[in-house]
C-alpha positions, 0 to 999 in steps of 0.5 A, a space after each residue: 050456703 054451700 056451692 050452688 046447684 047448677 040445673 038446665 030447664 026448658 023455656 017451660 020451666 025446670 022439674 027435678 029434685 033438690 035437697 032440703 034447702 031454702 034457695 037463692 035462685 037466679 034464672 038465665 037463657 044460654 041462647 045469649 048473643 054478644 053476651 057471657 055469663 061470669 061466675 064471681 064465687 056466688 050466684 049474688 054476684 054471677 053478672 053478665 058481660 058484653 062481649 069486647 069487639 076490641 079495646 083500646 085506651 079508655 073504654 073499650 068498644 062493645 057490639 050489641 047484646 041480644 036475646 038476654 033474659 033473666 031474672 032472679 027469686 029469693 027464699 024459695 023453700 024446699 021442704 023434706 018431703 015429696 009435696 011438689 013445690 011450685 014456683 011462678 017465675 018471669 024472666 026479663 029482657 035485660 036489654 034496650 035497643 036503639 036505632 039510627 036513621 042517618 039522612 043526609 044527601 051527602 050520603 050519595 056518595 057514602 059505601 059504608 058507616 059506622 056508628 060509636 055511642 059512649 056511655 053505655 054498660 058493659 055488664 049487667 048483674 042478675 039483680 036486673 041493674 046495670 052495673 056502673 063499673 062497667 061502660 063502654 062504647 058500642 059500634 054498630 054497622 049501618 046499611 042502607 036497602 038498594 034503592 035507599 040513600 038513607 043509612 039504618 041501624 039498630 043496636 041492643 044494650 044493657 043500657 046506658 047514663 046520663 052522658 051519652 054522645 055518638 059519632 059516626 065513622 064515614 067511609 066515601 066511594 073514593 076511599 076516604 074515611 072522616 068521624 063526625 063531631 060529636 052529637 049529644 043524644 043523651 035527651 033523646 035517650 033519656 026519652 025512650 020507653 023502656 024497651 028503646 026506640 028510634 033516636 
């Protein structure tokens, strides 16, 4: 019980004296991109937010997260004495990534695309599980290395449901801009390992 204690480590790890107490300890990075740490009144239920590009009716639009790590230890107890005690923890990575490879010979003519995937989570609790009351979609720019024709791009998320199409935002040499029909990908991700993949 009480306020919690907020302390600040090194990647090798947190040395400094705490009173007697068993602990509830959560464990994050502060070098977090496209992401932010949200107190709720309790380290139990502190979440993590991705940041909202811009918002309209309905979910809104994320970018991508990225260098997210976490993790979390019940019950660490912490006697009255001066015997060091010692605790093992192994942060997460608590994202997944994706990348699109868009091939198309159309795309001779194409300056510049973008790529919107639905059903994806916006937040992440501490407790390492995606948080259902968030979702959102993400945007991710696509480029393509001189030379190329082929458009690339890789996004990283909190992860993702069993829904999940995208479509793709095509700007032409002329100016004109279309949005493809939808595409359901939600097999494709669903096959990813843990870490992500190509899709």
């Amino acid at each position: 019980g009480g306020e919690p204690i907020v302390a600040e480590g090194t990647s090798s790890g947190f040395e400094g004296w705490l009173p007697a107490e068993t602990y509830h300890v959560i464990i994050s990075n502060k070098e977090m991109s496209g992401a932010s740490y949200q107190v709720n009144g309790s380290h139990e239920n502190d979440i993590i937010l991705a940041g909202e590009v811009f918002h309209r009716a309905g979910p809104g639009y994320i970018g991508s997260v990225e260098r997210v790590f976490g993790t979390g230890l019940e019950e660490i107890e912490v006697p009255r004495s001066e015997i060091p005690v010692v605790v093992d923890a192994y942060p997460q990575s608590y994202t997944r990534y994706i990348t699109f490879i868009l091939q198309s010979d159309a795309l001779n003519n194409v300056s510049a695309l973008s790529v919107d995937v639905d059903g994806i989570y916006s937040v992440k609790a501490f407790s390492g599980e995606a948080a259902s009351m968030g979702t959102a979609v993400v945007r991710a720019e696509a480029s393509r290395k001189d030379g190329e024709k082929d458009f690339s791009t890789t996004v990283s998320v909190f992860g993702f449901i069993d829904k999940n199409e995208v479509t793709a935002d095509v700007t032409f040499s002329g100016g004109e801009t279309v949005t493809t029909l939808p595409s359901d990908i939600t097999d494709d991700l669903a096959a990813l390992p843990e870490e992500g993949g190509m899709v």
